[in-house]
C-alpha positions as CSV (number, residue, x, y, z in Angstrom):
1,X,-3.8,-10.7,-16.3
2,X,-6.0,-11.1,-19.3
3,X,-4.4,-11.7,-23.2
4,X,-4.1,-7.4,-23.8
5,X,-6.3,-8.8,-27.2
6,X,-9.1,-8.4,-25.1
7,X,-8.5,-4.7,-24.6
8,X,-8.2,-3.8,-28.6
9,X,-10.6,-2.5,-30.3
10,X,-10.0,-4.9,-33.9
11,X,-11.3,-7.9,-31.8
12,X,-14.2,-9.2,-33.3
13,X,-17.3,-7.6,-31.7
14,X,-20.2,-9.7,-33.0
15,X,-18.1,-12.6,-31.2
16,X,-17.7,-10.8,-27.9
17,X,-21.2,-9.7,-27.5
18,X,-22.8,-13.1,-28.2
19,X,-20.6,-14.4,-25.3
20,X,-21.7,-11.3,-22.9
21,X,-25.7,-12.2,-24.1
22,X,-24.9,-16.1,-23.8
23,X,-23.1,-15.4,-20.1
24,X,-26.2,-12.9,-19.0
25,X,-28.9,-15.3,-19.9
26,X,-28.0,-17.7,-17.3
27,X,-30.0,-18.9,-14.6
28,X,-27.4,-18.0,-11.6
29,X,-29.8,-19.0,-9.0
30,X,-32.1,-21.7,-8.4
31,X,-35.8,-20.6,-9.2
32,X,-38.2,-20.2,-6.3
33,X,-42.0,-20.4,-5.6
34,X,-44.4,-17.7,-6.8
35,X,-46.1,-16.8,-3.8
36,X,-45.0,-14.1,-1.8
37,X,-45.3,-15.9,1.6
38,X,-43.2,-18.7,0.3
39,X,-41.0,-16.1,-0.7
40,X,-40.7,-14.4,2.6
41,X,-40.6,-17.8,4.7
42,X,-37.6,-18.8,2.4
43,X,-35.8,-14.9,2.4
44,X,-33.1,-15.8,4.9
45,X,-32.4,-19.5,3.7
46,X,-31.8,-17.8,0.0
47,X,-29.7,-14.7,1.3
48,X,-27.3,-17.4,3.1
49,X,-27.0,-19.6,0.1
50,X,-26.3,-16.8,-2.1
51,X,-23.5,-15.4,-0.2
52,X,-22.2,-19.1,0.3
53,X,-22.6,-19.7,-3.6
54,X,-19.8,-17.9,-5.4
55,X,-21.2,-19.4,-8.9
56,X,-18.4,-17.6,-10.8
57,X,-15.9,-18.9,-8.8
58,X,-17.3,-22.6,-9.4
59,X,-18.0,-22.1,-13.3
60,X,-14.2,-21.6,-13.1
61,X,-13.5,-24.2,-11.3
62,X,-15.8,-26.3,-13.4
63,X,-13.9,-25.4,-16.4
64,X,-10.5,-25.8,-15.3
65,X,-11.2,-29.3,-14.1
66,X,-12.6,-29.9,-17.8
67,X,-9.4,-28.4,-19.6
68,X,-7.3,-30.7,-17.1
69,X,-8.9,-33.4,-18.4
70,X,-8.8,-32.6,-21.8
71,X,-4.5,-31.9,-21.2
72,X,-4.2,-35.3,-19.2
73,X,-0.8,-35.7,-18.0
74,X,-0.4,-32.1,-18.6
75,X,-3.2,-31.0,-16.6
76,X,-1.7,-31.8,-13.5
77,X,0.1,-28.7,-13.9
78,X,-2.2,-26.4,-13.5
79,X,-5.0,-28.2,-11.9
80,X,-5.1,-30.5,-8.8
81,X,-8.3,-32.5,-8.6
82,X,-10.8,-31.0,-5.8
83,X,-11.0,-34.0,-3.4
84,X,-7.0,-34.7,-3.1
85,X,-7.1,-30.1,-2.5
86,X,-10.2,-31.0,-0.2
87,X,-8.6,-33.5,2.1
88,X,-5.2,-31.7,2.2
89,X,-7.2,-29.1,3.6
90,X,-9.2,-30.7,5.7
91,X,-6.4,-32.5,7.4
92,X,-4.4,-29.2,8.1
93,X,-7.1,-27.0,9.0
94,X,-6.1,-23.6,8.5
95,X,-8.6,-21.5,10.5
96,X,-6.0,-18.6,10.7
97,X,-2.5,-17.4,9.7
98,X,-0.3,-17.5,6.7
99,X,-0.9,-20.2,4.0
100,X,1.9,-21.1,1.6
101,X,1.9,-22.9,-2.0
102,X,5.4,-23.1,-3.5
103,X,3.8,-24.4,-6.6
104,X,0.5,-23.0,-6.7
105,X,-1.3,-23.7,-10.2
106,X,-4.4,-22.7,-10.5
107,X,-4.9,-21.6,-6.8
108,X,-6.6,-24.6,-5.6
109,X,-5.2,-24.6,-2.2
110,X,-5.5,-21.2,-1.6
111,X,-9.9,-21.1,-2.7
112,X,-10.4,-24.3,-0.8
113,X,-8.7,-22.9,2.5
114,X,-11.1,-19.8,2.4
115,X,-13.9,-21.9,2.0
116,X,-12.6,-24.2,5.0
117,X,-12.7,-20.9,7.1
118,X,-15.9,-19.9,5.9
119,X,-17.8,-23.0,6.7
120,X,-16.7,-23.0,10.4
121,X,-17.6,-19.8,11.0
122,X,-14.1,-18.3,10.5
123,X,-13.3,-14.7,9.0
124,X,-11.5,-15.1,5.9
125,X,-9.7,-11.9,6.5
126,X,-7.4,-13.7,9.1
127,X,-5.9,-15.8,6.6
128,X,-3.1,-14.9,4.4
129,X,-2.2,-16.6,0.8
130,X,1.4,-16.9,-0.3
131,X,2.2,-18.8,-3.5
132,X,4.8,-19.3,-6.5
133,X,4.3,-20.8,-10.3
134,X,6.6,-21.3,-12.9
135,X,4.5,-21.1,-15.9
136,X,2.9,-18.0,-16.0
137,X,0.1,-19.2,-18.3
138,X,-0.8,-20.9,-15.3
139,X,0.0,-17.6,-12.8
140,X,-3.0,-16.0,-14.5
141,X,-5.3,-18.5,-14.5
142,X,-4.3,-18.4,-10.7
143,X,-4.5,-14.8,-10.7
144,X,-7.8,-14.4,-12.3
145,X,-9.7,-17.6,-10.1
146,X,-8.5,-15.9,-7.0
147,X,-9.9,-12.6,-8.4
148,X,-13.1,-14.0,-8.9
149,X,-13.4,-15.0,-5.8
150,X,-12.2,-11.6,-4.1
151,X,-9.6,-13.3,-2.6
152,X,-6.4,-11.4,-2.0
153,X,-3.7,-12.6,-4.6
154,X,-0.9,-9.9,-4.2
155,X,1.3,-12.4,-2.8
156,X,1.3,-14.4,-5.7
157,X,4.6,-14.9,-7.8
158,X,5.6,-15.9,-10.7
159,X,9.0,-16.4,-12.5
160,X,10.3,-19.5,-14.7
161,X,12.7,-21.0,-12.1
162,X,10.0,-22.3,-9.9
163,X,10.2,-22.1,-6.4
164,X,13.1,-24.6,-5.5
165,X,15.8,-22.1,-7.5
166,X,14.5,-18.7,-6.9
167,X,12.4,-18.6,-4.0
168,X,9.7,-15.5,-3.7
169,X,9.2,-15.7,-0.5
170,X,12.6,-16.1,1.4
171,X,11.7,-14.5,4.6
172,X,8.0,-16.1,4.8
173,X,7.3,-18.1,8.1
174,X,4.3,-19.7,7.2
175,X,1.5,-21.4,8.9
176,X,0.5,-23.9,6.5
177,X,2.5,-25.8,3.6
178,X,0.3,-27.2,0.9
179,X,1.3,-28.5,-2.1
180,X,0.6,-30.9,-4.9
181,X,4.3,-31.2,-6.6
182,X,4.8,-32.7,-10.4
183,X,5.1,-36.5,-9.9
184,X,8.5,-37.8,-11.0
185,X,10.3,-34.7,-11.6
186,X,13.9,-35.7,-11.9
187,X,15.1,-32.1,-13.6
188,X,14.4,-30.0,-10.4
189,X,17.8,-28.6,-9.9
190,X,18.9,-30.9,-7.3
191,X,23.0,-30.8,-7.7
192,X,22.7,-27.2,-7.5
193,X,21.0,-27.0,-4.2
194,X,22.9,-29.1,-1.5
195,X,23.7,-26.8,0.6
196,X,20.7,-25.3,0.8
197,X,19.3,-24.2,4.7
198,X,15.5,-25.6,3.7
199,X,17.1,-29.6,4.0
200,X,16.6,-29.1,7.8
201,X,15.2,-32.6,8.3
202,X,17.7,-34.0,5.3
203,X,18.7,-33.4,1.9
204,X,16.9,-35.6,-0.8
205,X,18.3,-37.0,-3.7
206,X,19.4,-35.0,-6.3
């Protein structure tokens, strides 16, 4: 999903490998006492943070909060703050089964509900991501978070109609809906969709 510049050989190498030196010489784990019975008394604590850290995954996140920022307005559409993602997952609680995002962005909903599973002791493998975006700047910066992660993201579409006008997934019955829709939208396609068999519990205004 990567810019194919980043596969060509004329990309500027001095550049490249100062980022690969400045990316290895991090710390990626906290430092720990010297002596060897410290070490040893501590050995299981440190195993289970590390496989609970995923420190890519939340240098990504980090970053794509900061670039939200940084867009203001039009960082809400790639990037829903973590404690609104948080508490929509939190209040759902999707231990297992199918999890559908009908405008996806960055993935939020999809990293937070495998950490939800993984903090009570879940298996992540019985949960299943489903998810659409419009801008497909945004679908790769979806696709590539979820890869760090080594989460599953083959059922991730994109196409520049957005969900509402050319739905992905037409057959999916999912377990869990989450999504953090653009805010005052008014050019969604309304007029075109009355009719449509998702208005089950009404048809909103165009």
């Amino acid at each position: 999903v990567l810019s194919k510049v980043y596969a060509k050989q004329n990309l500027d190498k001095t550049s490249l490998g100062g980022l690969i030196d400045l990316i290895g010489s991090f710390k990626l784990v906290s430092d720990q006492k010297s002596s060897s019975e410290q070490l040893e008394l501590d050995l299981e604590q440190n195993v289970k943070k590390l496989q609970q850290a995923d420190v890519l995954g939340r240098v990504y996140e980090y970053f794509l909060g900061e670039f939200a920022l940084l867009e203001g307005k039009k960082g809400g559409q790639f990037y829903t703050p973590e404690p609104i993602v948080k508490l929509l997952v939190e209040m759902l609680e999707p231990y297992n089964g199918r999890v559908f995002d009908p405008c996806c962005g960055s993935g939020g909903m999809f990293v937070q509900s495998e950490a939800f599973v993984a903090n009570h002791q879940g298996r992540s493998e019985n949960l299943s991501i489903y998810g659409q975006e419009s801008n497909e700047t945004t679908y790769r910066l979806c696709k590539m978070n979820l890869a760090i992660r080594g989460i599953d993201s083959s059922n991730i579409k994109w196409n520049n109609e957005g969900s509402f006008l050319n739905d992905a997934h037409p057959d999916l019955k999912a377990d869990f809906i989450m999504a953090n829709p653009p805010f005052n939208d008014s050019d969604w396609g309304g007029e075109l969709l009355r009719t449509d068999g998702r208005w089950k519990y009404g048809v909103p205004p165009v």
